[in-house]
Steps between C-alpha positions, in 0.01 A plus 500: 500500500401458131763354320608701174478268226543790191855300404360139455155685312750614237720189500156325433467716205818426353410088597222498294601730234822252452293226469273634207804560329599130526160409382555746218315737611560830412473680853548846629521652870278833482770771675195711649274406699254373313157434688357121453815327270887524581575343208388459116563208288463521131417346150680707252376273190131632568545796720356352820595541897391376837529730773620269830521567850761318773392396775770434748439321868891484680423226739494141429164305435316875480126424486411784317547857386323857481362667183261791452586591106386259245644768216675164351426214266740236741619465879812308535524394852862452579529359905889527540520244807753723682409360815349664816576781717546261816739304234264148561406460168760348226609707144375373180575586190217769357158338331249665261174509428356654131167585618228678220366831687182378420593198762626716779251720496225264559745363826533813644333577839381874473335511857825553622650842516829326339345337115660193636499122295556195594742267327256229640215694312626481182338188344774227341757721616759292368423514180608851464850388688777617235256533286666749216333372245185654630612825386665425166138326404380844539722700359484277148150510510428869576497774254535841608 
């Protein structure tokens, strides 16, 4: 049986929404289901955005996640290390990855029925770990 992970999707949300606002960040979670971005952050001093889409994987040490809409400027890859169904692998506290479309696009495998990617496709992953200040680089510098 599929497990229903809709509760921890949302919780994701609100993870990564929280912690634009404590990289000030202004932040919003869309209410409707927006297709390709859950949530918009913003530059009020020059009227710029970034549309960006969560990613959530429940189980620990996930190796990677589906996507099929690329409607969105970032992916934020939150793997919330909850563990495993047969309960064999530990919880860790959730990790994030600030990854430019443009990046996961290029790692995703669309031969597969599923628009998966890789976390081991993504070149210098790590770089991109907590990496908030991706996203207020591009809000200062874009002008809507």
């Amino acid at each position: 049986m599929r497990q229903d992970t809709r509760l921890e999707s949302e919780g994701a949300e609100f993870l990564v929404l929280g912690q634009f606002l404590i990289n000030r960040i202004v932040a919003y979670k869309t209410y409707t289901n927006m297709p390709g971005y859950d949530l918009v952050a913003t530059n009020p001093e020059n009227n710029s955005s970034a549309k960006i889409q969560v990613k959530s994987r429940w189980e620990t040490k996930a190796g990677g996640f589906p996507i099929k809409n690329f409607g969105c400027d970032f992916v934020v890859v939150v793997l919330l290390n909850r563990g495993s169904k047969d309960g064999k692998k530990e919880i860790k506290p959730p990790e994030y990855f600030v990854v430019p479309v443009k990046v996961v696009q290029k790692a995703c495998n669309t031969k597969s029925s599923w628009s998966k990617v890789l976390l081991r496709d993504i070149p210098n992953l790590e770089q991109y770990r907590d990496n908030w200040s991706l996203i207020g680089s591009f809000l200062k510098q874009k002008n809507v």
